[in-house]
C-alpha positions as CSV (number, residue, x, y, z in Angstrom):
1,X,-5.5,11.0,-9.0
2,X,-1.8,11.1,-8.3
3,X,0.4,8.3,-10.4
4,X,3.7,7.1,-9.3
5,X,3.9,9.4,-6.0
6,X,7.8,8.7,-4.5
7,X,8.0,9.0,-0.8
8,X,10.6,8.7,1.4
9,X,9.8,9.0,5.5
10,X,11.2,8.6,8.9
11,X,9.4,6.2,10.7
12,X,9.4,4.6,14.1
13,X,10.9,0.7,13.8
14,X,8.2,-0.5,16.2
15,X,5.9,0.9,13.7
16,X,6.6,-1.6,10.9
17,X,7.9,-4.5,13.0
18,X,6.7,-5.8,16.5
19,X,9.1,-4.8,19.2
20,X,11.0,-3.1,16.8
21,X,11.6,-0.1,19.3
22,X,12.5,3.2,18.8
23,X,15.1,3.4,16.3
24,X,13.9,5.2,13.3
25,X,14.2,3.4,9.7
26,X,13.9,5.5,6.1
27,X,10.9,4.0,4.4
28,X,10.9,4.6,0.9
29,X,8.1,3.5,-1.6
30,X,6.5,4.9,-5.1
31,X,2.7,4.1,-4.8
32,X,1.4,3.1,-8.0
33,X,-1.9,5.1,-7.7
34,X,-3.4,6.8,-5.4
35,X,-7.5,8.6,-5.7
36,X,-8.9,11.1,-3.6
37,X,-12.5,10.4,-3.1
38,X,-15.4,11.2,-0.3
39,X,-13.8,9.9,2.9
40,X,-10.8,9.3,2.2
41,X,-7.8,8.1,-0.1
42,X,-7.8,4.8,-2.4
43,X,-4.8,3.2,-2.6
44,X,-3.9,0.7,-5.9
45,X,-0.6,-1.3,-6.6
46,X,-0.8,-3.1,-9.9
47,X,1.4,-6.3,-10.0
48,X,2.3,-8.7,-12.3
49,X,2.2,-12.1,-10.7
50,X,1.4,-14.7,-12.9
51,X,-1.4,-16.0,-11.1
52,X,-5.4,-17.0,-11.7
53,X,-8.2,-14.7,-10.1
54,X,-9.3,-17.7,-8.0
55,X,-5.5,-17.4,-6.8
56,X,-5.4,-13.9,-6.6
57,X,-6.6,-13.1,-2.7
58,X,-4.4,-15.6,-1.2
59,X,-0.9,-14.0,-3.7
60,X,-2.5,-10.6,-1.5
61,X,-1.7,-11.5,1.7
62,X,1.6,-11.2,0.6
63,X,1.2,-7.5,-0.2
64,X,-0.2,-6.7,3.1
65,X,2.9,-5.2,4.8
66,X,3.7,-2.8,2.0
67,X,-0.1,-1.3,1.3
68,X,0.4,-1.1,5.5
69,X,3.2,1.0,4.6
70,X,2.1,2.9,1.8
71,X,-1.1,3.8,3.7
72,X,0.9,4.4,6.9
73,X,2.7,7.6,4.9
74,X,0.0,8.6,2.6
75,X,-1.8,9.7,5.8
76,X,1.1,10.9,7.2
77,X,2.0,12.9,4.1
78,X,-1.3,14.3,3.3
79,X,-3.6,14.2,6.8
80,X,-6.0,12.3,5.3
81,X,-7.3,8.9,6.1
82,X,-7.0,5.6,3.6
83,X,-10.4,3.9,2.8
84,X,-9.5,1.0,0.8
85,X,-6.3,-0.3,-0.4
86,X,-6.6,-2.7,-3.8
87,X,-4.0,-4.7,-5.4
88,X,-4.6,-5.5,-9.5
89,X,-3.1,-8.5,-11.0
90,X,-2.8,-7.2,-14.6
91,X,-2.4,-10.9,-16.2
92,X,-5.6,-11.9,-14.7
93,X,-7.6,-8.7,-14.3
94,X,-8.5,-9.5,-10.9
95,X,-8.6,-6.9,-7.8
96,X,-8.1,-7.7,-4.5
97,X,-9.4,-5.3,-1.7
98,X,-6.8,-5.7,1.6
């Protein structure tokens, strides 16, 4: 398990926007947690929206780009595949698989 793991990488801008080219962008992120299991990582961001679990996996969509992101350099960082990503909505208790 690996808590609050900064990361800062050099990334293609096509990579993280459509016809974004070749130009490279710093991406910088701290994943909140991160497991190592059989087949790959786990990925979990906790967030604090004030929100109901009903509400909970449409607020995820919203997230989308940024577990894109964290899972893009995760595997970059460490060679090894991501296997789920889950957002936790601490007010509600709810998690989201995206």
């Amino acid at each position: 398990v690996r808590r609050e793991f900064p990361f800062t990488l050099l990334v293609r801008a096509g990579e993280l926007f459509p016809g974004g080219g070749d130009d490279e962008l710093l991406l910088q992120g701290v994943v909140d947690c991160c497991l190592e299991e059989p087949g790959g990582l786990v990925v979990v961001d906790y967030k604090t929206d004030a929100v109901t679990a009903e509400r909970a996996p449409v607020r995820a969509r919203r997230y989308l780009p940024q577990m894109e992101a964290y899972s893009r350099a995760l595997t970059r960082i460490t060679g090894k595949p991501v296997r789920e990503r889950i957002l936790y909505f601490l007010r509600c208790g709810a998690a989201v698989s995206v």
